[in-house]
N, C-alpha and C positions, 0 to 999 in steps of 0.2 A: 825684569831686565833681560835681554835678550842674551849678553853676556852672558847670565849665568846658566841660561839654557846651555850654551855649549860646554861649559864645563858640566854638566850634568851629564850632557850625549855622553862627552869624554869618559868620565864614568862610567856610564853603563857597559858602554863599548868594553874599554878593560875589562867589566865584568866578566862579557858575553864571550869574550874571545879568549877571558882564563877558563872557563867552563868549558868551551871548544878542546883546546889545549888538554884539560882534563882527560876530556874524552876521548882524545887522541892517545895521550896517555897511556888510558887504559887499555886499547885497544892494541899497541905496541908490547905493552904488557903480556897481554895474552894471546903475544901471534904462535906462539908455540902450543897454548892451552887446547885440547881437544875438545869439539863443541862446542866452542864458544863462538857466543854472536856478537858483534861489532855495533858500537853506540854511534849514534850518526848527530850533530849538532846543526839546528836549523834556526835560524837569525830570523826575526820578527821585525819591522821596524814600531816606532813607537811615537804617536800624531799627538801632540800639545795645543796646536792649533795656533792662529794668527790675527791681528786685528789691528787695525790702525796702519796696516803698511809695515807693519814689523811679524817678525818672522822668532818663531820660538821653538827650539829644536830639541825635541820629543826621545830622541836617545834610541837603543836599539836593546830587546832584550831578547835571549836563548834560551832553548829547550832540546835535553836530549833526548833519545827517543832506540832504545835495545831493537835492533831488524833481527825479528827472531826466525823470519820468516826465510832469512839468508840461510842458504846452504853453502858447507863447505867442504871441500872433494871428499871423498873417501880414499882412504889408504886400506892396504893388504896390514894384518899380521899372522901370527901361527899361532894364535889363541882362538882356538873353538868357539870360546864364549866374550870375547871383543866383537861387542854386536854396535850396528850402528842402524840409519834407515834410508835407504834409496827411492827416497822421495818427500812426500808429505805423511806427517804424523810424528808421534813422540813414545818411546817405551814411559809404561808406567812405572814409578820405580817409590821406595817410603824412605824412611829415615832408618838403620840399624836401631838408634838409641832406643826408637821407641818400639820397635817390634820384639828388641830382648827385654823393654821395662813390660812387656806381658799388655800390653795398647790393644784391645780389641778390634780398634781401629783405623790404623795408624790412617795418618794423611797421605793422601796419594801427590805425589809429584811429577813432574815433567822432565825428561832428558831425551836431547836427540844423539846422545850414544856412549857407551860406556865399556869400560874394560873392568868385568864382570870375572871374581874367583869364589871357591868354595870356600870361605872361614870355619873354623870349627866348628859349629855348631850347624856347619851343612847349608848355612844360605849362601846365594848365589850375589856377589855383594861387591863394591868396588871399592878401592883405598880410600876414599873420602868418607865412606858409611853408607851408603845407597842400596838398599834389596832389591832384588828386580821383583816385580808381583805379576801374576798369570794366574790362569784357571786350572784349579788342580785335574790331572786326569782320571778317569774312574780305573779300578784295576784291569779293564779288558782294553784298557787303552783309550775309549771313546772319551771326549770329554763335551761336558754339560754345562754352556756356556753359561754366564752369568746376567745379570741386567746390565743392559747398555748403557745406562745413564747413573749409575752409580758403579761406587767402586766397591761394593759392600759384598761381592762374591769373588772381589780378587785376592790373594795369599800371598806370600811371599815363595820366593821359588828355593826351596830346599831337598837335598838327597843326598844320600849317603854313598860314596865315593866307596867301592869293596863290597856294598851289601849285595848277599846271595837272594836272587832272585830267580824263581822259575815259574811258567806261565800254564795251566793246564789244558789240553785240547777237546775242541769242543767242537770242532769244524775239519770235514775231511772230505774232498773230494777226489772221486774215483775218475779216472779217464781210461777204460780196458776196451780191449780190443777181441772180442771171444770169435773162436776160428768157427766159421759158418760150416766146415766142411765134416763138426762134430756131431751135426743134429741129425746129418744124413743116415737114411736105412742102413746096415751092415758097418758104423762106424763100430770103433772100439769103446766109446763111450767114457774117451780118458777124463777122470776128474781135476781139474785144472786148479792152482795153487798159490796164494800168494800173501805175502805178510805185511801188515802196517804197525810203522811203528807208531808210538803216540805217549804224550806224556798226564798223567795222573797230578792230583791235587796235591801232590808233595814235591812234585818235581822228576820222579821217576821215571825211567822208561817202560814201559806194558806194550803186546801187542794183541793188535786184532789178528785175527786168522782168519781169511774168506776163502771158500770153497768155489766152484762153478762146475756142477756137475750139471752134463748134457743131455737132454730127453733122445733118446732114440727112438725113431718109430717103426713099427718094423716093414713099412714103403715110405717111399717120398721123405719129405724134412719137416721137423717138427720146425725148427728155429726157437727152441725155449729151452733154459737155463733155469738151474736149481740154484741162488746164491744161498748160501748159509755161511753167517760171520757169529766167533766165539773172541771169547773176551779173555787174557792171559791174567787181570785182576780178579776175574769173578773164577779161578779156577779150572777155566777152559770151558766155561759152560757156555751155552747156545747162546746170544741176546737177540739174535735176527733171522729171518728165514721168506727166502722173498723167489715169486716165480717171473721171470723174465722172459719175455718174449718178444722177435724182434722183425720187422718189416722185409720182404721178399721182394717191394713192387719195383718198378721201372723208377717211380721217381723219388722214391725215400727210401733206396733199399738199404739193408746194415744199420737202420735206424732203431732207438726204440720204440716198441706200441705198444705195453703196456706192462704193468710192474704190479704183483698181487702180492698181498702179504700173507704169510703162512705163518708166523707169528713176530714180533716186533711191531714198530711203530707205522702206519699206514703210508703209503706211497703220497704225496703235496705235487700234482701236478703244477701247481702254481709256480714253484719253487722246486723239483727236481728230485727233492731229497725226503729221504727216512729219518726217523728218528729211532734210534737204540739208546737200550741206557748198560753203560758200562758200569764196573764198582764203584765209579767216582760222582758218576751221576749221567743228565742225558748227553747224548753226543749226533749231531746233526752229518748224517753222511750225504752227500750228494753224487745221485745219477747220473743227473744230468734229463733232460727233457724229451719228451714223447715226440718223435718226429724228428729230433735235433741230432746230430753229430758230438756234440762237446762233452759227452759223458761216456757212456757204454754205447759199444757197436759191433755188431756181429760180422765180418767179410774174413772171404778170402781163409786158410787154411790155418792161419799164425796165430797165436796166443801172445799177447804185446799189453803189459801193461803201461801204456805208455805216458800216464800222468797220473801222481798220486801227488795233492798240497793238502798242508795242513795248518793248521794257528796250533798255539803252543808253542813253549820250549823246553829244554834241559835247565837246571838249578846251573846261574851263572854266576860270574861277577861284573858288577859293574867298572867298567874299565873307561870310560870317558860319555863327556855330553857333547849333543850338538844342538843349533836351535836351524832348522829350516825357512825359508820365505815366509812359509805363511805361519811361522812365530811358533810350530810348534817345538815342544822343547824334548830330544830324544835319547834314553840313554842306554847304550850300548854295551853289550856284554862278550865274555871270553867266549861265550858259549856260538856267539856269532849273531843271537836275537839281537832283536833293537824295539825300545817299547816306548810310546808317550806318557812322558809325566806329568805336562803342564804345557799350556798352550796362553802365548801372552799374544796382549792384543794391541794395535797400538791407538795412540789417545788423538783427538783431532778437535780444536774446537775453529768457528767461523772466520774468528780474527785472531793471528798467529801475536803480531803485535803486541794484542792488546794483554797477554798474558804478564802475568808481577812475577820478576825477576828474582833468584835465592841468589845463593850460594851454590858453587859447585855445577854451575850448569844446570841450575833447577829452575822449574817454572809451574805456579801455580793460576790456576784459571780467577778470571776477574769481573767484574763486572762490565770492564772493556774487551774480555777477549770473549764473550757467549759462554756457553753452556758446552759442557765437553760431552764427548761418544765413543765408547770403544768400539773402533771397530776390529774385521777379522784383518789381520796384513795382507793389503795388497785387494780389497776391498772399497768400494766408494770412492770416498778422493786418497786415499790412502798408498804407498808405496808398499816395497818388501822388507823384510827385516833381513839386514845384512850381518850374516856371522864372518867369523877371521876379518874385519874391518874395524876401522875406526873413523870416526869426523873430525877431519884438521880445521883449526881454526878457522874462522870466517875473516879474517884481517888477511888485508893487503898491504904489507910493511909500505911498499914501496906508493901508495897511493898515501897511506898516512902520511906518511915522509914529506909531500908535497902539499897536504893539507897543514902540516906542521910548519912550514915554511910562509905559507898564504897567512897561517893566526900568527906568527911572532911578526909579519910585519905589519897585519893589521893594528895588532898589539902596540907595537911602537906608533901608530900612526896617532892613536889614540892617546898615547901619552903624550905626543908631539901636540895634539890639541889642547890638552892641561896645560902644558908649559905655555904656550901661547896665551891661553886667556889668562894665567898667571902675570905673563908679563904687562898682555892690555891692562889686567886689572892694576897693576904695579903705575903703570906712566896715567890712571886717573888719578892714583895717590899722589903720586908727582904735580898733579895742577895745585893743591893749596900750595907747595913751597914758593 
């Protein structure tokens, strides 16, 4: 009977448009919540079919459907580590419970941002329980990423806020300037002078001591230098002994041409530099290249040592972190270094949608959303990783507001059709009286 198709519509309808409701809801709910993505309700209608001239009305039914894919602004705050992502992609992040229950492998999750502090136990973690996980850094800072397609080399991101750390130098580049006018005949042959400092496997300070004494010749100019470098760990003793000499022509003149070893580690035209080994072990100094300006140069009358860099630090304290674009994560000391400890990636898979919703702003990968990929931030389809930020909800009160208006009178309309075929069905009761 065709009547009671429409009391059936009726029903569903109500169904469809309390489920709406729901989801409006929810979404009103959490117009304040950070990260969160808004549930959207889409209406199906529903075909019973007809026959004979009558007409049988199939109802309507709903499905929600999480837009994860929605973004929602980013706001400023003064938390270093209120990270969010300016664009596509998602920080990896596990569960607290299970990386203190000693999980070898905790589950990897999905959030697109969180306001991230250090708990006791030094992980980098949000009020809800969420670790951020990255790839640890090796001690010279470089980091050795992990496999892309699993999460099996990712860790939780932990450090200890006050620990003393210092860095030992292993890299020193020289930039001098030696006066051409010392090679000449009748010079005085002054031995020129100068000190680097550098830091040892404990954290200490030590210096090197380099010499540059001048070849005089007794006509014309030699254009060559005697560098000899001592070491203030090993005692003051010699580690290097190197002869320099250096280009006179029209079009390379003040260059160097070539660099012999008298004892230390051989001259690497490929690459500039010498190798000495200090008390602490080897140490790579650079020249700089045959023919090039950017290392040592002979002009002009002046002794100028005008660039000495080096890697290493002093024994610091850690006094705060930051995490940069491309997600590394940096921590900074009194000493004034700054070093990476962990480099997070962010997560991306084909269909944002199709990802299964947690708790918490969490999202696990599904057989609707593909197969996930770390990539590096800011990388592939990927954005940057936003520090002092946060993601404001994805809801629009004020568009809810009007969908909410739209389901509570479709809602009543729907009721309006129960009571109707109530009443039809009521006045066929009425034919036996």
């Amino acid at each position: 009977m065709t009547i009671s198709s429409a009391l059936n519509a009726g029903v569903s309808g109500l169904s469809a448009n309390a489920s709406s409701l729901a989801a409006i809801s929810d979404n009103i709910a959490n117009s304040s919540t950070s990260g969160y993505k808004r549930v959207e309700t889409d209406f199906q209608s529903m075909v019973v079919g007809s026959s004979g001239g009558r007409y049988s009305a199939g109802g309507v039914s709903a499905s929600n459907m999480r837009l994860i894919d929605q973004r929602g602004p980013l706001v400023g705050t003064n938390n270093s580590t209120d990270l969010a992502v300016s664009g596509r992609g998602m920080l990896p992040v596990a569960s607290l419970t299970e990386i203190e229950g000693n999980n070898g492998s905790p589950t990897m999750m999905m959030t697109s941002t969180g306001s991230f502090r250090t708990n006791a136990e030094g992980y980098l973690t949000t009020s809800s329980g969420l670790v951020l996980l990255g790839w640890p850094a090796n001690p010279d800072g470089t980091v050795s990423d992990g496999p892309r397609d699993t999460a099996e080399g990712l860790e939780p991101v932990q450090y200890n806020m006050n620990q003393l750390t210092g860095e030992p130098t292993t890299t020193v580049s020289l930039g001098v300037n030696l006066p051409a006018t010392d090679t000449e005949a009748g010079s005085a042959g002054t031995v020129r002078n100068m000190t680097v400092e550098y830091y040892d496997n404990l954290g200490s300070s030590q210096t090197l001591g380099i010499t540059y004494t001048p070849t005089v010749p007794g006509t014309g100019t030699s254009n060559e230098w005697t560098m000899q470098i001592t070491d203030s760990a090993s005692g003051g003793a010699v580690i290097g002994e190197y002869t320099m000499t250096f280009n006179d022509s029209r079009t390379a003149g003040g260059s160097l041409a070539s660099v012999t070893a008298v004892s230390g580690g051989a001259y690497d035209g490929t690459t500039g530099s010498v190798v000495v080994n200090v008390d602490g072990g080897p140490m790579e100094i650079n020249l700089g290249m045959i023919g090039e300006s950017d290392g040592f140069t002979q002009l002009s009358d002046t002794f100028a040592p005008a660039s000495v860099t080096k890697d290493g630090s002093e024994v610091g304290t850690m006094v705060g972190v930051e995490v940069d674009p491309q997600g590394y994560v940096r921590a900074n000391y009194d000493s004034g270094a700054s070093r990476v400890i962990f480099k997070v990636p962010l997560v991306d898979v084909p269909n944002l949608n199709g990802l299964k919703s947690l708790d918490n702003q969490t999202y696990l990968p599904s057989s609707d959303s593909g197969s996930y990929f770390l990539w590096d931030a800011g990388d592939g389809p990927t954005g940057e990783v936003a520090s002092y930020a946060q993601e404001e909800s994805a809801t629009d009160v004020a568009t809810e507001l009007t969908d909410m208006i739209k389901t509570q009178r479709a809602y009543s309309s729907n009721a309006k059709v129960i009571q109707t075929v109530d009443e039809m069905l009521q006045e066929t009761t009425n034919i036996k009286r």
